[in-house]
C-alpha positions as CSV (number, residue, x, y, z in Angstrom):
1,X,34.9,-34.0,19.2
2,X,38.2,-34.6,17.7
3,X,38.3,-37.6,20.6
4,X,34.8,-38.8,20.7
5,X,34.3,-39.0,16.5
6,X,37.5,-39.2,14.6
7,X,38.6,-36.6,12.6
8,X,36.2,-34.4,14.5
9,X,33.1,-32.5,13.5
10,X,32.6,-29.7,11.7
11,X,29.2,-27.8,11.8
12,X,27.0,-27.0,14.7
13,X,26.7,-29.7,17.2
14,X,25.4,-30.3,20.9
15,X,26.3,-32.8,23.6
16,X,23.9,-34.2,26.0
17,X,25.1,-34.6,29.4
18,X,24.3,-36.5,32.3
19,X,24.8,-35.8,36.2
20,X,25.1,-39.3,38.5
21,X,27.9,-37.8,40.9
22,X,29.9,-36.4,37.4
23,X,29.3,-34.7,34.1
24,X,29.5,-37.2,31.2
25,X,28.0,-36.8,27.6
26,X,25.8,-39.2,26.7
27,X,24.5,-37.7,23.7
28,X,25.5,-35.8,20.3
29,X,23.1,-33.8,18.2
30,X,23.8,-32.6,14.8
31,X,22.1,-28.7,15.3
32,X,22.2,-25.5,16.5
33,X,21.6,-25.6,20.3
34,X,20.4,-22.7,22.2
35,X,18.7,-20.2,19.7
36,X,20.3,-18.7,16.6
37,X,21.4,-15.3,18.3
38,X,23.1,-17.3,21.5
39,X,26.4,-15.9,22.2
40,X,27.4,-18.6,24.6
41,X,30.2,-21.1,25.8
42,X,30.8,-22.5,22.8
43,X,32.8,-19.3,21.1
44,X,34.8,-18.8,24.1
45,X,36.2,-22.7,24.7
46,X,37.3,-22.6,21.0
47,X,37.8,-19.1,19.5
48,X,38.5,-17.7,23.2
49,X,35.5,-15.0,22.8
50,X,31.8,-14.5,22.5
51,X,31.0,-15.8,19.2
52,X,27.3,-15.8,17.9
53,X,26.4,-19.0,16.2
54,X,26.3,-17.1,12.4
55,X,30.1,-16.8,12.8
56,X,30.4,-19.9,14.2
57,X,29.1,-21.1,11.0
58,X,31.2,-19.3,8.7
59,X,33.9,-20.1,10.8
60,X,33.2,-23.9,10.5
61,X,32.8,-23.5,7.0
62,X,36.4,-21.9,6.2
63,X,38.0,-24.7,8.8
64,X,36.2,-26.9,6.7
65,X,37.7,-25.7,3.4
66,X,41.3,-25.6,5.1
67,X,40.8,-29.0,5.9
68,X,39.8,-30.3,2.5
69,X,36.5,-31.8,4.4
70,X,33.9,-28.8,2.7
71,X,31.7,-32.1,1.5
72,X,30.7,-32.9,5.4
73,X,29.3,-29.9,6.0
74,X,27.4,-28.9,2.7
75,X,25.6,-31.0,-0.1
């Protein structure tokens, strides 16, 4: 996300992809995809292990604080 939307986004998040011959995201929605208790690819291509979307949350949230950027992700 870092690439597509500068400085990146924090908070739960879904791309939309398309298939004509390759994969390309098309699409970006600001939620939680794939059911609160989904332990699912997401975890693994960041935190490099199942994560369930609760911790992904708190997660988010501390990265969030780090980064001086709590104000994105709660109001």
């Amino acid at each position: 996300m870092k690439k597509l939307e500068p400085p990146g986004i924090i908070g739960p998040f879904a791309l939309h992809f398309a298939y004509d011959g390759s994969f390309r995201a098309i699409g970006f929605a600001s939620r939680i995809d794939g059911g609160s208790n989904a332990l699912h690819w997401y975890g693994r291509l960041y935190w490099n292990e199942p994560i369930s979307v609760g911790r992904r949350i708190a997660r988010e949230i501390k990265l969030a604080l780090a980064e001086d950027r709590l104000g994105e992700v709660v109001s």
